[in-house]
C-alpha positions as CSV (number, residue, x, y, z in Angstrom):
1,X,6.7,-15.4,0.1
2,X,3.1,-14.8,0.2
3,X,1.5,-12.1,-1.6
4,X,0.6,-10.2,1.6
5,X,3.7,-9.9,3.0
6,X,4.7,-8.6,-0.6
7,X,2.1,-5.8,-0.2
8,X,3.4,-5.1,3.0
9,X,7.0,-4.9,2.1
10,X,5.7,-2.2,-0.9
11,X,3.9,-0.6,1.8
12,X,6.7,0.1,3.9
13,X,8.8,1.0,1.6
14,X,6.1,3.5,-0.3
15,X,5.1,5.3,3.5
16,X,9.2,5.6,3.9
17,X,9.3,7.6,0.9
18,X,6.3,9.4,1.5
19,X,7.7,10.6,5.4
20,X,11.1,11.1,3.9
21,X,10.0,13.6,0.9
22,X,7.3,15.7,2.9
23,X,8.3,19.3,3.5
24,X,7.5,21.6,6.7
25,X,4.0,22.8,7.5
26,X,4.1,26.0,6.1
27,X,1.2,28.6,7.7
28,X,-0.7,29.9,4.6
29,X,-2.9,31.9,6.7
30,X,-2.0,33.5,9.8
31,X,-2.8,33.9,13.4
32,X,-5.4,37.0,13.6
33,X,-4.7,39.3,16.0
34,X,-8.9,40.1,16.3
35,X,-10.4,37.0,18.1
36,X,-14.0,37.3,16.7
37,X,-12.8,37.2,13.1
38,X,-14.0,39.8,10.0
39,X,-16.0,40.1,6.8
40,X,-12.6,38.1,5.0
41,X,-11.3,35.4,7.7
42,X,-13.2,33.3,10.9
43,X,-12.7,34.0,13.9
44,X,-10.7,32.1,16.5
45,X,-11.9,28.6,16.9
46,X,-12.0,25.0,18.2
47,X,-14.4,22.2,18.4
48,X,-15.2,22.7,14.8
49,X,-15.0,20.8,11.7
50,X,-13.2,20.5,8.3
51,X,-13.7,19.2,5.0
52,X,-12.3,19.4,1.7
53,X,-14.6,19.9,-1.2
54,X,-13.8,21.5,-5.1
55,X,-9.9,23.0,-3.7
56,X,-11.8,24.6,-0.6
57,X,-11.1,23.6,2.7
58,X,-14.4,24.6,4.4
59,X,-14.9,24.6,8.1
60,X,-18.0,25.4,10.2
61,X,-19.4,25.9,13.8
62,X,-17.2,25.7,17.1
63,X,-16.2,27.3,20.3
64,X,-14.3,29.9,22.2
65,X,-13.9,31.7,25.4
66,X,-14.1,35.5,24.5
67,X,-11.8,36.6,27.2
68,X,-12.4,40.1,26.6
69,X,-16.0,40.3,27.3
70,X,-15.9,37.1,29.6
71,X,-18.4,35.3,27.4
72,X,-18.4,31.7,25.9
73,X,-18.7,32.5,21.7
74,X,-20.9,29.4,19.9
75,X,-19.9,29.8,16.7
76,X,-22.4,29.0,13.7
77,X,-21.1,30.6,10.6
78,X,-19.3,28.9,7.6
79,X,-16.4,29.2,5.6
80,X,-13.9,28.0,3.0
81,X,-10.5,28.9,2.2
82,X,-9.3,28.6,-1.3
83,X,-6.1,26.4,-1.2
84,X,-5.9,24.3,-4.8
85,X,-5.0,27.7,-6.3
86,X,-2.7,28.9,-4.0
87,X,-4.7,32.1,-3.4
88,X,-5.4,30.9,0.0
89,X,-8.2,33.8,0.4
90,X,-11.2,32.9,2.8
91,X,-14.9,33.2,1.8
92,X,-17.8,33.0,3.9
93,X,-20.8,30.7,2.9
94,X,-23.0,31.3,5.5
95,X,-23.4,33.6,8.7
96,X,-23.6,33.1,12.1
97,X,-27.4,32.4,13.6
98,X,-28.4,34.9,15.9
99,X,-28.3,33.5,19.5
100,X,-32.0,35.2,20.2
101,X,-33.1,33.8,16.8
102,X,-32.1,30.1,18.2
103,X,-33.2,30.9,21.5
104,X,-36.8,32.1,20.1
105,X,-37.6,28.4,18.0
106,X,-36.6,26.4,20.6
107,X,-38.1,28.2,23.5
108,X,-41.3,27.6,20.9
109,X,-40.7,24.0,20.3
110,X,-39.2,24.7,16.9
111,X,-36.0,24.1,15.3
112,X,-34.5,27.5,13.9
113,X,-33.5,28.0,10.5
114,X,-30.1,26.8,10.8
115,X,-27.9,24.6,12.9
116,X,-27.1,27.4,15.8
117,X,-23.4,27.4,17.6
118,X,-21.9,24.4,18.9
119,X,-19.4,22.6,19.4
120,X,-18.1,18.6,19.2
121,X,-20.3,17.9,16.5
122,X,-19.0,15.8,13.1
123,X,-19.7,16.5,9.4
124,X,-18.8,15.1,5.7
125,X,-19.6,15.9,2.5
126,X,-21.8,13.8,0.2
127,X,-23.2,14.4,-3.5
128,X,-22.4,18.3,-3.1
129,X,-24.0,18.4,0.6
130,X,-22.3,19.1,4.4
131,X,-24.4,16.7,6.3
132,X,-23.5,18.1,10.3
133,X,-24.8,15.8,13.5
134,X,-24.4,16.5,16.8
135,X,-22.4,18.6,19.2
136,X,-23.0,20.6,22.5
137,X,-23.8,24.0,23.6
138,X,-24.0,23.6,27.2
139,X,-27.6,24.4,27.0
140,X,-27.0,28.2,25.7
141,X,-29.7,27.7,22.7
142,X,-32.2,26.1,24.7
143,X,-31.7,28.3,28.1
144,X,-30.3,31.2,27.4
145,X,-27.6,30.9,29.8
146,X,-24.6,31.8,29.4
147,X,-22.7,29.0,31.7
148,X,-22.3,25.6,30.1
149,X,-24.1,22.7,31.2
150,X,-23.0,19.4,30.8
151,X,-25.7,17.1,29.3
152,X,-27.2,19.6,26.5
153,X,-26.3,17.1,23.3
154,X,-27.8,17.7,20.0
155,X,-29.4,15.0,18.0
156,X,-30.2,17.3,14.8
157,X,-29.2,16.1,11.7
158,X,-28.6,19.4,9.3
159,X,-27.4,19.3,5.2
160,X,-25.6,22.6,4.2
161,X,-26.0,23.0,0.2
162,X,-23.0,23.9,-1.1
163,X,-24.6,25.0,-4.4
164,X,-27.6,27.5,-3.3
165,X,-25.5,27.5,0.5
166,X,-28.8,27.0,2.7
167,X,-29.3,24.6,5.3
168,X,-32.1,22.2,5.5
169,X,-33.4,20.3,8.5
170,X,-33.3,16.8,8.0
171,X,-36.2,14.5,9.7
172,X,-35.0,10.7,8.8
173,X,-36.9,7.8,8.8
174,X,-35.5,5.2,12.0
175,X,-34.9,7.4,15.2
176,X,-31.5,8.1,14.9
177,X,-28.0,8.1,17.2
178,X,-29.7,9.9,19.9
179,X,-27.8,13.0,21.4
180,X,-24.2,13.3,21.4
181,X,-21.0,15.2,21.0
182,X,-16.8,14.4,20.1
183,X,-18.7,11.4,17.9
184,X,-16.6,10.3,14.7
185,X,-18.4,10.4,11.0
186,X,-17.5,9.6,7.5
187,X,-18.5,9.6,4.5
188,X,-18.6,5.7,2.4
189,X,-20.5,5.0,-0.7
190,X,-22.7,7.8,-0.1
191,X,-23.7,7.1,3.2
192,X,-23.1,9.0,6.3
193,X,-21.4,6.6,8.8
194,X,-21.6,7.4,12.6
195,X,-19.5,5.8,15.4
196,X,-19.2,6.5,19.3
197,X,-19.1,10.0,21.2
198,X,-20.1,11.6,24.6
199,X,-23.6,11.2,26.2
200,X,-23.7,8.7,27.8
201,X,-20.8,7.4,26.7
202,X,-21.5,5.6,22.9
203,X,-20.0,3.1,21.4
204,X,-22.6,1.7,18.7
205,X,-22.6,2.1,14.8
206,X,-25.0,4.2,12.8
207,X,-25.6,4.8,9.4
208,X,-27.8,7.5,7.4
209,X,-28.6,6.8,3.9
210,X,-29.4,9.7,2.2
211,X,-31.3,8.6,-0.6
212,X,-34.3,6.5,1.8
213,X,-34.0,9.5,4.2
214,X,-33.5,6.9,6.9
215,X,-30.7,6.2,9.9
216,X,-30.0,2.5,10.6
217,X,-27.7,1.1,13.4
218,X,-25.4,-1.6,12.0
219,X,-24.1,-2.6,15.2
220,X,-24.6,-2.2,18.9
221,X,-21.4,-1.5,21.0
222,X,-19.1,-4.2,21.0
223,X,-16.9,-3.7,24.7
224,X,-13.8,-4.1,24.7
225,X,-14.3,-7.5,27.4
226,X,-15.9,-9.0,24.3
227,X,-13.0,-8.1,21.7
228,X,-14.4,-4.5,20.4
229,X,-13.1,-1.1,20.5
230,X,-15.9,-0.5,23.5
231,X,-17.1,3.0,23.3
232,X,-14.8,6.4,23.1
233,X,-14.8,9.6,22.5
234,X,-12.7,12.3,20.8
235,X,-11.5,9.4,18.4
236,X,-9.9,9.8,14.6
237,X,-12.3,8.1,12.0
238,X,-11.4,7.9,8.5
239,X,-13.4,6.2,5.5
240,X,-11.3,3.9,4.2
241,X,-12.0,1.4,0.8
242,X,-9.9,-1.4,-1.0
243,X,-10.9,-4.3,-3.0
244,X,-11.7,-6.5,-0.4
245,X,-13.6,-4.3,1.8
246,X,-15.5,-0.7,2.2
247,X,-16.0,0.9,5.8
248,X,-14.3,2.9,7.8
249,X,-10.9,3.3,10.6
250,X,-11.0,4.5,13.9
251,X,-7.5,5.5,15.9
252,X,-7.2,6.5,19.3
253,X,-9.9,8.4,21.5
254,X,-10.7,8.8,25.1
255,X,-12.6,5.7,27.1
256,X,-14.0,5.4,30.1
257,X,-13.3,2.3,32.3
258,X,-14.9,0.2,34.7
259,X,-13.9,2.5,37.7
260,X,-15.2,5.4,36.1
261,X,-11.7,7.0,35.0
262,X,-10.8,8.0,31.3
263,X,-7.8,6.6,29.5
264,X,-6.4,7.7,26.0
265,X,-6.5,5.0,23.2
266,X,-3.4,4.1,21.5
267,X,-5.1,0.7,18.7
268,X,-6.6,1.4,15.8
269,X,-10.0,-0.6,14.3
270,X,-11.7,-1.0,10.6
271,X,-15.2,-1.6,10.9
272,X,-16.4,-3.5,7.9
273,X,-20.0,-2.1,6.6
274,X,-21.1,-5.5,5.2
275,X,-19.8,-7.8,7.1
276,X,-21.0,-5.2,10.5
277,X,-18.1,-6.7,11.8
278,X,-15.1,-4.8,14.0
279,X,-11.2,-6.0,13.8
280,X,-8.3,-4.6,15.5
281,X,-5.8,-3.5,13.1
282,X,-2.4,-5.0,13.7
283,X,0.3,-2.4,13.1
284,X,3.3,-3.2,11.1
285,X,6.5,-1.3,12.0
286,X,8.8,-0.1,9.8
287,X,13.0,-0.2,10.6
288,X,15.3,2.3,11.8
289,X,18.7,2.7,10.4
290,X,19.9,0.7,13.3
291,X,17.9,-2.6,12.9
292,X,15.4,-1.6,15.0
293,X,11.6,-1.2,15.0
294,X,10.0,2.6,14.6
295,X,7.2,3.4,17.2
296,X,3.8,3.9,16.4
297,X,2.0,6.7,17.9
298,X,1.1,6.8,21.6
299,X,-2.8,7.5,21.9
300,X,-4.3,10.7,21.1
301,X,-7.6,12.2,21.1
302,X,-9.1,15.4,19.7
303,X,-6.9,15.0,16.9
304,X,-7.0,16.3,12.9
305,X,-7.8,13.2,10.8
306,X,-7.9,13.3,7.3
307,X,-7.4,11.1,4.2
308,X,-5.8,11.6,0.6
309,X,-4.4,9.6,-2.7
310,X,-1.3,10.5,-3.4
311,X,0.6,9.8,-6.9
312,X,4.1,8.0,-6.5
313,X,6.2,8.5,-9.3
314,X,7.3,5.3,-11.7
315,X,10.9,5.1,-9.4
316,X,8.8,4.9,-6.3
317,X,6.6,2.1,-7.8
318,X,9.8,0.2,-8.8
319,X,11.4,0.5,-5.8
320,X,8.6,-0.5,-3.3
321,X,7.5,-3.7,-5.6
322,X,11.3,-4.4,-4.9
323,X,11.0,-3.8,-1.4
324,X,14.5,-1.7,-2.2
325,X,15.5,0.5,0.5
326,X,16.9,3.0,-2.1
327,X,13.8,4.7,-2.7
328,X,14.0,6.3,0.9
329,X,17.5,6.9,0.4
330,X,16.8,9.3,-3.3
331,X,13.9,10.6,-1.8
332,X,16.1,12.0,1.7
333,X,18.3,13.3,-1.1
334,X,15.7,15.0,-3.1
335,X,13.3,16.1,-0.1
336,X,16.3,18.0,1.4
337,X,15.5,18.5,5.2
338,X,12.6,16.5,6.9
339,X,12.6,16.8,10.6
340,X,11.4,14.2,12.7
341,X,10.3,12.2,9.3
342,X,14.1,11.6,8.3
343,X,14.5,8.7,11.0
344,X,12.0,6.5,9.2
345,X,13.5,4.1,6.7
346,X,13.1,0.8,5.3
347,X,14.5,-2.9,6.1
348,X,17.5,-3.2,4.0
349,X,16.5,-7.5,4.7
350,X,14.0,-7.1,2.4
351,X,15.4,-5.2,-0.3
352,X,15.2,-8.4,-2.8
353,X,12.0,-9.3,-1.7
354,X,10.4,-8.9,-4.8
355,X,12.9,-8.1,-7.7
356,X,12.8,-10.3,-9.9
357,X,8.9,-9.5,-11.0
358,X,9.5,-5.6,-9.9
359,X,11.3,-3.9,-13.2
360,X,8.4,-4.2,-15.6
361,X,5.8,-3.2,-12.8
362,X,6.1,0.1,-12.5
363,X,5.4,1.3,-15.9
364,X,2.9,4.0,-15.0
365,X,2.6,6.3,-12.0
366,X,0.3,4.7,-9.2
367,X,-2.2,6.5,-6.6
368,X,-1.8,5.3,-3.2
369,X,-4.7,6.3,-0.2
370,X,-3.0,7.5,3.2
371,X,-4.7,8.5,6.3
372,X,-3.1,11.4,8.4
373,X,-3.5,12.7,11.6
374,X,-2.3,16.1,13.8
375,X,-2.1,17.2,17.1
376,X,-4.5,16.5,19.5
377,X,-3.9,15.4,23.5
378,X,-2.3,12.6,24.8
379,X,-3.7,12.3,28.5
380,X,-6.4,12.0,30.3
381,X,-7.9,13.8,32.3
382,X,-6.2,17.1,31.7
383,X,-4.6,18.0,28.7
384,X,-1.0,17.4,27.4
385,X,-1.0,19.0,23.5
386,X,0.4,17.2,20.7
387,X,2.5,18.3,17.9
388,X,3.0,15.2,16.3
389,X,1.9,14.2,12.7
390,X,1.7,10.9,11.9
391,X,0.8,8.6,8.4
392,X,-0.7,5.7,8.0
393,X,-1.8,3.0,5.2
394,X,-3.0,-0.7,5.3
395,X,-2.8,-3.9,3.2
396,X,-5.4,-4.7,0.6
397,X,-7.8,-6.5,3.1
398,X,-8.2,-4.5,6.1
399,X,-6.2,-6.2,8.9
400,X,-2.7,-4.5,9.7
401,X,-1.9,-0.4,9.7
402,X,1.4,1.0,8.6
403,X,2.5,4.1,10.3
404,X,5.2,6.4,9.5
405,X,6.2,9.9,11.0
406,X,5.6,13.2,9.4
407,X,7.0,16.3,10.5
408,X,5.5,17.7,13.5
409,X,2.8,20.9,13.5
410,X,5.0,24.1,14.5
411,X,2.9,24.4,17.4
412,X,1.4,21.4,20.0
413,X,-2.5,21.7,19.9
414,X,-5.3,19.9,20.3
415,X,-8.7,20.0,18.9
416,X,-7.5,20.9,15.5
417,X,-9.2,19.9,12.5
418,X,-7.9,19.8,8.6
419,X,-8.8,18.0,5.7
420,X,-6.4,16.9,2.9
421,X,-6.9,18.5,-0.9
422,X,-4.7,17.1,-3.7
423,X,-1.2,15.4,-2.3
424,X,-1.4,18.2,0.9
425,X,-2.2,18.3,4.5
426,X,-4.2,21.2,5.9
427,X,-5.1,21.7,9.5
428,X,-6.9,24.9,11.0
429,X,-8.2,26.1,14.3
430,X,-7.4,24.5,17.4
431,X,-6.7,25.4,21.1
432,X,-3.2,25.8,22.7
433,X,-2.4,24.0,25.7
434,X,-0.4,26.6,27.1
435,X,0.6,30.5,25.7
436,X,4.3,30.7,27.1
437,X,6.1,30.2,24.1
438,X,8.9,32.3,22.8
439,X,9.0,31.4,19.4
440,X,5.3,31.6,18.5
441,X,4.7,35.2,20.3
442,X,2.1,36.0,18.1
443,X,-0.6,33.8,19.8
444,X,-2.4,36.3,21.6
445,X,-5.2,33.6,22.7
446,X,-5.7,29.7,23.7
447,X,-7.4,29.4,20.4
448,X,-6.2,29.7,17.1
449,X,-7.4,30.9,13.5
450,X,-4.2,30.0,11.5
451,X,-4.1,27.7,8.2
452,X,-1.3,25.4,8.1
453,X,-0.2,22.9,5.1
454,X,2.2,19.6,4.6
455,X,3.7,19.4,1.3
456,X,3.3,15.5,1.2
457,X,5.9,15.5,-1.6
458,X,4.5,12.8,-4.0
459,X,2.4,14.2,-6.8
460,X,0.1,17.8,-6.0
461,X,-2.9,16.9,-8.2
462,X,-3.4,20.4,-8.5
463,X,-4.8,19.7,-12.4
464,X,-6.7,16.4,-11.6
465,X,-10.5,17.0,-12.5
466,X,-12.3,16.7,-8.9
467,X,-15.8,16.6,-11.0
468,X,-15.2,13.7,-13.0
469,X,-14.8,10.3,-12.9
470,X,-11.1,9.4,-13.5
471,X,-9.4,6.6,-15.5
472,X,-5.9,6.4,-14.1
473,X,-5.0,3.2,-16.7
474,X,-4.5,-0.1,-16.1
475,X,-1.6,0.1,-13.6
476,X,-3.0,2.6,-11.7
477,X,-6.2,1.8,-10.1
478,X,-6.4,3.9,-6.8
479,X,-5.6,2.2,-3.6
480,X,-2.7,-0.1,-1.9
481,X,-3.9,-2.5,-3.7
482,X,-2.7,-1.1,-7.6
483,X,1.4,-1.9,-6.4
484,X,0.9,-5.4,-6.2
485,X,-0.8,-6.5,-9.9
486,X,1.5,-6.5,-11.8
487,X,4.4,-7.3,-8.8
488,X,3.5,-10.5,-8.1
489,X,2.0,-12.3,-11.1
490,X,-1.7,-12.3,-12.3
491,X,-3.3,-15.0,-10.2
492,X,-1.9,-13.3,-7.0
493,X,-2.6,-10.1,-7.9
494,X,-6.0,-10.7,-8.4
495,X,-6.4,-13.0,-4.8
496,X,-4.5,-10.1,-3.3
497,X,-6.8,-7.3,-3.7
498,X,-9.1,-8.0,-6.3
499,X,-7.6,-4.8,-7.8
500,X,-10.1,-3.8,-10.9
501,X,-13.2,-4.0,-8.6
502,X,-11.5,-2.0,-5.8
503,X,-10.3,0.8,-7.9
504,X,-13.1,1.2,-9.6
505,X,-15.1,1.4,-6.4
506,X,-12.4,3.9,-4.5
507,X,-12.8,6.4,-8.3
508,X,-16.7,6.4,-7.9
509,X,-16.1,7.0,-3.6
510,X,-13.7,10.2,-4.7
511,X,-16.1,11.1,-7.4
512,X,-19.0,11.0,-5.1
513,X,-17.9,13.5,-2.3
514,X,-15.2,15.5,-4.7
515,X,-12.7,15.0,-2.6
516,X,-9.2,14.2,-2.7
């Protein structure tokens, strides 16, 4: 058995338990019944963005259709909700930029003194910075016209301190992206990594280094008639590091085709930053009490996507270097009801996989990194709105995803966003599909201001120090890669992941951005 396939079987088993143990989303703010928001919560929203950053979930700019007054509402302003200790209380860290203030610098040639309202653009946080690209406000800044116009992209490039909480104008060094909107960004080794989005429909690679003040592009689009992801829209893009290789996923988004019609995306990529290379991600299902396979997820677009380390307990570790399907089981048992997540188990085929190296493994907890994603739409052109929550992991190098089910968002929406603090899922904002539904009467609007978290069941991290650089012990170097090590003997432990390296690397990433 080769040490991959080892690492996937632990995988498997560790995503099973991880479905299997994760609670309900629980609303820990709710729907407002005042659409433009107060001096203690945001107003209704969508097209925005979220990030974690010191227990906050912060969210800024985005759209909605004030229905009352039959305007369109650009929304500038900035907040973060405390969730890390449970008070769950909103703050606001910058307000809104009046529209005639915007309207005035640009009508001037000048840029104002912040990023005005829009919406579709991407963010992420690096070295105590929000660095914001992008978006759309259908020309309202520049024309003071109230209805939107397709084709009024931004191509400003802003950094919100989080420290004094002003925002600076950035002017790099290279040209830059060009205008654009529904673009994907993350956030790896420091760098601010940019990939596809609407104008003129993208599909090229950029990257911003903060410390030359300079954009590069590391890769022209690559279609998908020359083995690439092509260019798309509205796509989930996650940073994701192991051993073997730092860069960044991408899963699902809207294309456009040769004939000019969209279709929804269902693969999911890694772009490599060194090598400036793409590959398709081969997904590895896992197996249904009956013998057969789980699905993956069927595309989506304008999705939440966010990414976390969780901590699996010394039992988990044991069982998934056994590739023993009796973790799931203990954890259905403890985790009490799961929804949707309770049909995803493990291959009882492989149980003995790897037990005979297993037992004196797991002698300390392990952290594991986990992408997630929420809601979002699965067709094109008009919407159908998603309630589905899905997980995902990969092996050590980069090639094949493992997905498993979470329980689904009480309420199908798309354009949500969230960000993942600790061993929890948060999504907020959004926009509803349709209002005619009994159960959740108390959506008065299309767009929502509600906070909702997902328990993800393994390890809170509600006392691990975001400020400092972390030494989780020799069995417990962050990443897939950490189950293996010890599993399947030293020289294949090392060829597998190069694990040392890769934690080390993934603890400076975390440190970096303060995230987890």
């Amino acid at each position: 058995m080769t040490s991959r396939f080892q690492h996937l079987v632990g995988s498997m088993t560790i995503l099973c338990v991880l479905s299997a143990v994760a609670g309900k989303w629980q609303t820990v703010y709710p729907q407002s019944q005042q659409a433009d928001g107060t001096d203690f919560y945001p107003s209704i929203r969508y097209g925005h963005t979220c990030n974690s950053y010191r227990g906050k979930l912060l969210t800024t700019h985005g759209y909605y259709y004030d229905r009352q007054r039959s305007l369109p509402t650009w929304l500038s302003d900035t907040w973060a909700i405390n969730v890390a200790d449970g008070s769950y209380t909103w703050e606001r860290l910058s307000t809104r930029l009046p529209q005639s203030e915007a309207y005035g610098a640009y009508s001037r040639g000048r840029i104002p003194r912040a990023p005005c309202g829009r919406f579709g653009h991407v963010s992420a946080l690096i070295d105590g910075a929000l660095l914001l690209y992008g978006g759309n406000d259908g020309g309202y800044s520049r024309t003071d016209r109230e209805d939107y116009r397709p084709g009024n992209e931004f191509n400003e490039l802003w950094r919100f301190d989080l420290t004094n909480l002003t925002w600076s104008f950035l002017r790099p060094f290279g040209g830059g992206p060009g205008k654009r909107h529904m673009a994907g960004a993350a956030a790896v080794q420091g760098n601010f990594v940019l990939y596809g989005g609407m104008g003129r429909e993208r599909g090229d690679v950029w990257l911003y280094n903060p410390v030359d003040d300079r954009w590069e592009m590391l890769l022209d689009e690559v279609t998908v008639q020359n083995g690439g992801p092509g260019s798309r829209c509205g796509h989930a893009m996650l940073p994701w590091i192991t051993g073997q290789a730092a860069g960044f996923i991408v899963y699902g988004g809207q294309s456009q085709q040769p004939d000019g019609t969209y279709i929804v995306r269902d693969d999911a990529w890694f772009f490599d930053i060194e090598a400036r290379r793409w590959r398709k991600l081969q997904p590895t299902p896992q197996m249904e009490a009956d013998g057969g396979a789980t699905a993956t997820p069927v595309g989506h677009f304008y999705q939440a996507a966010m990414t976390t380390s969780v901590t699996l307990p010394q039992s988990a570790v044991a069982a998934a270097l056994a590739g023993s399907k009796k973790a799931c089981t203990d954890a259905s048992i403890a985790g009490g009801s799961s929804t949707s997540a309770a049909s995803t188990t493990c291959d009882p085929s492989l149980r003995n996989a790897n037990t005979a190296r297993a037992p004196e493994a797991a002698t300390a907890p392990v952290r594991l990194r986990v992408g997630i994603i929420a809601g979002g739409s699965t067709t094109t052109p008009g919407l159908t709105c998603s309630s589905q929550a899905w997980a995902f992991t990969t092996d050590c190098s980069v090639t094949r995803i493992i997905w498993a089910r979470l329980p689904d968002l009480p309420l199908a929406m798309y354009d949500t966003r969230g960000a993942a603090v600790g061993g929890a899922a948060y999504v907020f904002g959004g926009h509803l599909c349709q209002l005619d539904q009994p159960s959740h009467l108390s959506y008065p609007y299309y767009y929502v201001n509600e906070a909702l978290r997902l328990d993800l069941g393994l390890g809170l991290d509600q006392d691990f120090d975001l400020g400092q650089v972390q030494d989780f012990g020799s069995n417990s170097d962050l990443g897939v890669a950490a189950l293996l090590r010890d599993g399947v003997g030293e020289a294949d432990g090392a060829a597998a992941c190069a694990v040392r390296q890769g934690g080390k690397r993934e603890r400076q990433e975390l440190s970096k951005n303060d995230e987890l």
